[in-house]
C-alpha positions as CSV (number, residue, x, y, z in Angstrom):
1,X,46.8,45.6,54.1
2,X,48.0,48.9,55.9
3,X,48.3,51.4,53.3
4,X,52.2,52.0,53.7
5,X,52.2,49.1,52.7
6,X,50.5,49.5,49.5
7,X,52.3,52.5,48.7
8,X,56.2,50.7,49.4
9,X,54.7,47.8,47.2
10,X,53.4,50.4,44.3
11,X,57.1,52.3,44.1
12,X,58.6,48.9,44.2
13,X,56.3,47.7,41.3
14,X,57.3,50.8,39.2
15,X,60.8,50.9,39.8
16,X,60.8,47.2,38.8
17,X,59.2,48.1,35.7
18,X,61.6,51.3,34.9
19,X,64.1,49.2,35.2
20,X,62.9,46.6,32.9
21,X,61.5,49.4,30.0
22,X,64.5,50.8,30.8
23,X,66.3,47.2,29.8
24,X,64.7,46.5,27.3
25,X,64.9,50.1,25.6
26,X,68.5,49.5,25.6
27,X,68.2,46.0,24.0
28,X,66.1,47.1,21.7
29,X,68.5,50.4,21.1
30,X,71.5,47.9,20.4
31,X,70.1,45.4,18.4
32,X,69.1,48.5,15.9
33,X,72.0,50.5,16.5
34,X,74.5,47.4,16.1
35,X,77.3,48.5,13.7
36,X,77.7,52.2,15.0
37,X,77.7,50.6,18.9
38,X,80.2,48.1,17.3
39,X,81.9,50.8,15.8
40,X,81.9,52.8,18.7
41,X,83.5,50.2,21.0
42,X,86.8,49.6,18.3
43,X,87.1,53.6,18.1
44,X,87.5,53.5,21.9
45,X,89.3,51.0,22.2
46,X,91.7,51.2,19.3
47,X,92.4,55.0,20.7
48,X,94.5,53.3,23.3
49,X,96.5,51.2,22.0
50,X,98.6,50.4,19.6
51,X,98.0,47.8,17.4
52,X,94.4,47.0,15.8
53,X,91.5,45.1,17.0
54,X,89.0,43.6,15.1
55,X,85.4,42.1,15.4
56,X,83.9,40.1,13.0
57,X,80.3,41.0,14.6
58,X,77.9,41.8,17.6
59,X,74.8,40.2,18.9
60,X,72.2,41.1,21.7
61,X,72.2,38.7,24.5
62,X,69.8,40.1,26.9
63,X,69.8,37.6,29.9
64,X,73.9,37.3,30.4
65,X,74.1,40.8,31.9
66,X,70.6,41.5,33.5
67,X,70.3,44.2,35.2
68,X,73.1,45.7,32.3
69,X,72.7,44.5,28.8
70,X,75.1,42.2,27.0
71,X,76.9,42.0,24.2
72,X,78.9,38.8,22.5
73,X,81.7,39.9,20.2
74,X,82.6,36.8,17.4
75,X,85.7,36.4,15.7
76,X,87.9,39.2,18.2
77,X,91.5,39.5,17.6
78,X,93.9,41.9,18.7
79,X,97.3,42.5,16.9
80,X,100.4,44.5,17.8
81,X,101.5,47.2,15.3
82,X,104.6,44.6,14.6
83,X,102.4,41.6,14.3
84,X,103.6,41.1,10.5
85,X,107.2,40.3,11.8
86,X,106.5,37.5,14.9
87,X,103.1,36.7,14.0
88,X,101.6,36.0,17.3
89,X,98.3,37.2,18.3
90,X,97.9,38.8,21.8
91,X,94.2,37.2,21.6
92,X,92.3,35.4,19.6
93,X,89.1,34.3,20.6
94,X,85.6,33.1,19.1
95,X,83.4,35.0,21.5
96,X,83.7,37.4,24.0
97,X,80.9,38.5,26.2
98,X,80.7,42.1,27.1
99,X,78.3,43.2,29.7
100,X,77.4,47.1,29.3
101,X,76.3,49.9,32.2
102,X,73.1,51.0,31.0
103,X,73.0,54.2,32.3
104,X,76.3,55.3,30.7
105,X,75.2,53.7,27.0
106,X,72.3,56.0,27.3
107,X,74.4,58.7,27.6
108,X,76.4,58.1,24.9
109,X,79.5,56.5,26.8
110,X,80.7,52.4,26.7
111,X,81.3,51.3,31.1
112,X,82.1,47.9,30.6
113,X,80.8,46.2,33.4
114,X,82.4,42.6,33.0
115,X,83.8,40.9,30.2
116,X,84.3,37.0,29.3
117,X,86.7,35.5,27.0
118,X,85.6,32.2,25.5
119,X,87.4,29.5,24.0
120,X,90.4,31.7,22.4
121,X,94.0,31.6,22.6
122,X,96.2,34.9,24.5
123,X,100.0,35.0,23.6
124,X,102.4,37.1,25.2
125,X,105.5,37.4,23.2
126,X,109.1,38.9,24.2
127,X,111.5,38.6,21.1
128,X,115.0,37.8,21.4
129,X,115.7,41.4,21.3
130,X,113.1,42.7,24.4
131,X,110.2,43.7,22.4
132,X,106.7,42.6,23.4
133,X,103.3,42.4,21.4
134,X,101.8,44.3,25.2
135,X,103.3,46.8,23.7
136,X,99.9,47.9,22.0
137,X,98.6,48.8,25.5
138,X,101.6,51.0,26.1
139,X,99.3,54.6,26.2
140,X,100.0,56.1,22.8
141,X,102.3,59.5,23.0
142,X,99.4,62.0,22.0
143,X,100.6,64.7,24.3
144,X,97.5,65.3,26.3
145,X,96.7,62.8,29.2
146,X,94.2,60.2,29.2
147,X,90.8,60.9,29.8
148,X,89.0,60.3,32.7
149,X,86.4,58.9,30.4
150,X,89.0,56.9,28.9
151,X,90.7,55.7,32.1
152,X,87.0,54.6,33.1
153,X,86.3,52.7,29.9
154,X,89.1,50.3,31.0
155,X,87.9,49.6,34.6
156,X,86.1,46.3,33.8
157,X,84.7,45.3,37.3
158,X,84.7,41.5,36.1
159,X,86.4,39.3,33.9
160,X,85.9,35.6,33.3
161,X,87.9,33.2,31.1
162,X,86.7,29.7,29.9
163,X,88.6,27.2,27.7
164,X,91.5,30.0,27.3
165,X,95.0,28.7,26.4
166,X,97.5,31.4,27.9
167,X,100.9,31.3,26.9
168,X,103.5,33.7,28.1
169,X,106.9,33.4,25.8
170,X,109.9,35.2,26.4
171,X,112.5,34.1,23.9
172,X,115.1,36.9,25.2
173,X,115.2,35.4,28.9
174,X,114.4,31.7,27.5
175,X,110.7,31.4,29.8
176,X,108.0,29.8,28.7
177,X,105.0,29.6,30.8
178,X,101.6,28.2,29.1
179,X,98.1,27.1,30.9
180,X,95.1,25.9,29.7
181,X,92.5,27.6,31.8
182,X,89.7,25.7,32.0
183,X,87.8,28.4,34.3
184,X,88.8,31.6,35.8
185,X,86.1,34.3,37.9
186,X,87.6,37.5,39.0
187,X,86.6,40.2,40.6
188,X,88.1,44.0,40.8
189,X,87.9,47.3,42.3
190,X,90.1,50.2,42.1
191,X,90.9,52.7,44.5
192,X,93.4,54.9,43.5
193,X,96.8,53.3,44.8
194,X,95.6,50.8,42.1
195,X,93.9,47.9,41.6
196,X,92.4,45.0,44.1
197,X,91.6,41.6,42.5
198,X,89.8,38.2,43.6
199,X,90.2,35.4,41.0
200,X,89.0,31.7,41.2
201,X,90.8,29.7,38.4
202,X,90.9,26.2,37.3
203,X,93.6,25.6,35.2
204,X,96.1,22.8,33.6
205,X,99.5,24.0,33.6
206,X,101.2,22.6,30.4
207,X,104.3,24.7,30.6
208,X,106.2,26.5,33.7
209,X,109.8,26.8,32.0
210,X,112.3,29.4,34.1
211,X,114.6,28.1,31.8
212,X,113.3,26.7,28.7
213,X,116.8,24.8,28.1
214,X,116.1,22.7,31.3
215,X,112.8,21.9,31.3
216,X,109.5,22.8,32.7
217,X,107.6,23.3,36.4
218,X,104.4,21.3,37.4
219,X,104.2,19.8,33.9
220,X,101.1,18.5,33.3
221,X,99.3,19.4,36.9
222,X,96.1,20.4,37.6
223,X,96.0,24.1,39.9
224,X,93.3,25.1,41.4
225,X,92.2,27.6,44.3
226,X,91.5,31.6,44.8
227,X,94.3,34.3,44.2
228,X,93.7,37.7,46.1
229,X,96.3,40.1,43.7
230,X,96.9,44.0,44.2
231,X,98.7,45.9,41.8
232,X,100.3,49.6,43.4
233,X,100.6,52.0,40.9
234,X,103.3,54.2,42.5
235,X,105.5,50.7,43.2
236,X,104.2,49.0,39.8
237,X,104.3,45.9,41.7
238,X,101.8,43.0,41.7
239,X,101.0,41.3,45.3
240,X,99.5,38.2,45.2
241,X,98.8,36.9,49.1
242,X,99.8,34.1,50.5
243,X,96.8,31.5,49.9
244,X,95.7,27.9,49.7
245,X,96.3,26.5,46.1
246,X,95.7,22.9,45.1
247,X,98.4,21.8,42.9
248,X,98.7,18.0,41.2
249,X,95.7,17.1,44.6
250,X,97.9,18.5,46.8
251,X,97.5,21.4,49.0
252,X,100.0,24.5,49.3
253,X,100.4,27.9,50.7
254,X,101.5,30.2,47.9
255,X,102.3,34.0,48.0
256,X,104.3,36.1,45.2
257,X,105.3,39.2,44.6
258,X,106.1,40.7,40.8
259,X,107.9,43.6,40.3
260,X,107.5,45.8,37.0
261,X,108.7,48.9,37.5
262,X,112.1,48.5,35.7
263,X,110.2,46.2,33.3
264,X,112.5,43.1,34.0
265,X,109.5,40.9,35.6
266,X,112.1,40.5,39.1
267,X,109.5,38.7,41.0
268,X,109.5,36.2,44.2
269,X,107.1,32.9,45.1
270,X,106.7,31.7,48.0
271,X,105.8,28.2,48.6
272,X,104.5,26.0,51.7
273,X,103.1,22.4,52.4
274,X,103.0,21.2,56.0
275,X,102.4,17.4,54.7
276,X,103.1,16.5,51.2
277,X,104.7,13.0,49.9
278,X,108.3,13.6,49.1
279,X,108.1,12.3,45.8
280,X,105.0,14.3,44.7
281,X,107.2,17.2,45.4
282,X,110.1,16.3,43.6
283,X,107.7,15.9,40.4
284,X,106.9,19.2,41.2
285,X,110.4,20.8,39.8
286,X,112.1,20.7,36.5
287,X,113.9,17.6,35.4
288,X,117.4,18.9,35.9
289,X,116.5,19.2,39.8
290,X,113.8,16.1,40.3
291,X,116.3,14.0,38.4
292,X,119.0,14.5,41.4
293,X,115.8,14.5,44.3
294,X,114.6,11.1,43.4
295,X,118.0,9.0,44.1
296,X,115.9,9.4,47.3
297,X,112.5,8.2,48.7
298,X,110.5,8.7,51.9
299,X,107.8,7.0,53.0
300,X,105.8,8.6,55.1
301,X,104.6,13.1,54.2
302,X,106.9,15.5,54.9
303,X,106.8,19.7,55.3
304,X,108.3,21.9,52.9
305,X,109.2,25.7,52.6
306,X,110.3,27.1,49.0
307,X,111.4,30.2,47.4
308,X,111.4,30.8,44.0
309,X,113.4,34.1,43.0
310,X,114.4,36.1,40.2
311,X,116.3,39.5,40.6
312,X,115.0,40.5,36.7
313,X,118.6,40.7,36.3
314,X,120.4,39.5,33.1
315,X,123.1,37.9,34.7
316,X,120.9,34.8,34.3
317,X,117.9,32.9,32.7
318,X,117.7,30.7,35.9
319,X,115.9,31.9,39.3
320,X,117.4,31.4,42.5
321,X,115.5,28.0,44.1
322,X,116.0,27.4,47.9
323,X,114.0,24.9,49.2
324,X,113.4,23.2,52.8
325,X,112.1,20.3,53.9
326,X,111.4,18.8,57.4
327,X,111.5,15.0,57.8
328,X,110.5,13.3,61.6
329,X,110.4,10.0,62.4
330,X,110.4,8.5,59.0
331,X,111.8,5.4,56.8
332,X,114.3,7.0,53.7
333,X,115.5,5.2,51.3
334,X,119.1,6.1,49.4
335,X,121.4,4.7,46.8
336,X,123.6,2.8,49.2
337,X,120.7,1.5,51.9
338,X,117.9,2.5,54.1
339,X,117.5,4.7,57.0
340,X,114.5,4.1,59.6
341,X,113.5,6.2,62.2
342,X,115.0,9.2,60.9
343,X,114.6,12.9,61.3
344,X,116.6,15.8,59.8
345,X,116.3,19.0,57.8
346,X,117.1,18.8,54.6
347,X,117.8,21.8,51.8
348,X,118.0,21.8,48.2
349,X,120.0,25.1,46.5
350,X,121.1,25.7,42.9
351,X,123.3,28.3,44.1
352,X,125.4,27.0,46.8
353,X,128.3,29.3,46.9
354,X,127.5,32.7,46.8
355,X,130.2,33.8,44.7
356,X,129.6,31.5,41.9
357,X,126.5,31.8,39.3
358,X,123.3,29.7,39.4
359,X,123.5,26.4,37.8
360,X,123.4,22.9,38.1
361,X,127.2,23.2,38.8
362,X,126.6,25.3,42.0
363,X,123.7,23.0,43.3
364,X,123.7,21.3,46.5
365,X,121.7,18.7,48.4
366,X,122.3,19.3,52.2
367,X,120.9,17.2,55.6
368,X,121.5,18.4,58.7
369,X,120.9,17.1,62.5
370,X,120.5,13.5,60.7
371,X,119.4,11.0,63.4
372,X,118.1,6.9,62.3
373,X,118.9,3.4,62.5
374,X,121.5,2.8,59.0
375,X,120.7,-1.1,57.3
């Protein structure tokens, strides 16, 4: 063996073995250093928010976070300083693994490298009056600026979420959106305009109420696909790109934007399938809209284009719903008969005339360029 060899294979063999002394030192450091670490963790973490959180305890778990070292946290829940009045936690949750940067826990910092939430329950909650429990991450007034250190502490690289039910309830604009997520992997970076995320999620959607008075979106349906998300700091606006999302077994093209800067949640989905069962669409939508969609039927797949909008205004707890449809060479079936052979664009808007508010009232069903053979 040539000796460069030998030496390349020596400096590999030692820097292996640094970094596992190294490793275990920390383990080892942890497991005897448990409550002040613990301790530590809440003191940093309480400093920025307000509200409490609480731990019941900490264990080692050295393989989850090799090359870092890993903590699970039992029993974590975090309360809003006006959790006595709407008793709703923002998160409970039986474990939560916390992966640690070794090189800053030796000198005397917590990096949180990746953290997973594990069979717990998240619920945000927007009283009837505007007030939300995320209100404990609002930075506290101190009158000196965060930290770099602090900023830092927050930049969690990874997150991971299994057997989380999320609910998102906002009694003053009557929405109700709640998902059991089965699985969820993301990853982020953050430059300085923000933050850039990559999530994989698996997740049953048991509630997607705009309007909690007329029922709920994809009730019941399985989603599943990859969401590439970037938040702006200067815009405080959330991007999610258009990507390919599995909904219910069929396949869509979704991209949204959500706008937080006035912190009215205005956002905008977008929505596309080029070949999609009309039916399985209309189950898609809330009963006051599939009710009207299936007086029809048609056989064969169709293409769809939707828009899903809401200004954040107050004017109304409904969102503006435009949807498209293209239909070629197809049998339809309606109330009075049956066309065959037909073709036409059809639309579907719950706010028909512009001068008049959103609402079953102003909804309209319209075909245009209609061609087919009328039995």
């Amino acid at each position: 063996m040539q000796r460069w060899l030998k030496v390349s294979l020596k400096i590999l063999a030692g820097l292996f073995t640094l970094i596992i002394v190294v490793w275990l030192g920390a383990a080892y450091y942890i497991n005897h250093n448990n409550k002040s670490i613990l301790n530590t963790i809440l003191k940093q973490l309480n400093a920025n928010v307000n509200g409490k959180i609480e731990v019941g305890s900490m264990e080692t778990t050295l393989l989850k976070g090799f090359p870092g070292v890993s903590v699970s946290l039992k029993k974590v829940q975090l309360r809003d300083s006006l959790w006595a009045q709407h008793k709703h936690d923002l998160l409970n949750a039986k474990d939560i693994d916390v992966s640690l940067n070794i090189f800053s826990l030796i000198a005397g910092n917590i990096k949180i490298n990746k953290i997973g939430i594990n069979n717990a329950g998240v619920y945000l909650y927007t009283d009837s009056n505007g007030y939300t429990n995320t209100s404990m991450f609002k930075a506290k007034k101190t009158g000196e600026p965060a930290s770099e250190k602090d900023k830092q502490a927050f930049e969690i690289k990874k997150i991971a979420f299994n057997n989380v039910n999320l609910v998102v309830d906002n009694q003053k604009r009557l929405k109700l959106f709640n998902f059991l997520v089965q699985e969820l992997n993301g990853n982020i970076d953050y430059p300085d305009s923000g933050w850039n995320g990559n999530i994989k999620l698996k997740t049953l959607v048991k509630n997607f109420a705009f309007n909690t008075k007329k029922g709920s979106f994809l009730k019941d349906k399985q989603l599943e696909g990859t969401l590439v998300a970037h938040y702006n700091n200067e815009t405080k606006a959330v991007t999610i790109e258009p990507k390919k999302l599995s909904i219910g077994g069929d396949e869509f093209i979704i991209g949204a934007k959500i706008d937080l800067a006035k912190d009215q949640s205005a956002f905008a989905i977008s929505v596309r399938a080029d070949e999609i069962l009309y039916k399985n669409i209309a189950l898609l939508l809330s009963p006051n809209i599939s009710s009207k969609l299936l007086k029809f039927a048609i056989d064969k797949p169709i293409a769809v284009v939707g828009n899903i909008i809401d200004d954040g205004s107050k004017n109304s707890s409904d969102p503006l719903i435009d949807v498209r449809m293209t239909v070629k060479k197809n049998t339809i079936t309606i109330p009075s008969g049956k066309l065959t052979d037909c073709s036409f664009t059809g639309t579907f808007k719950n706010r028909d005339l512009a001068n008049k508010p959103i609402g079953d009232e102003n909804s309209a069903i319209r075909f245009y360029k209609l061609t087919g053979n009328y039995y």
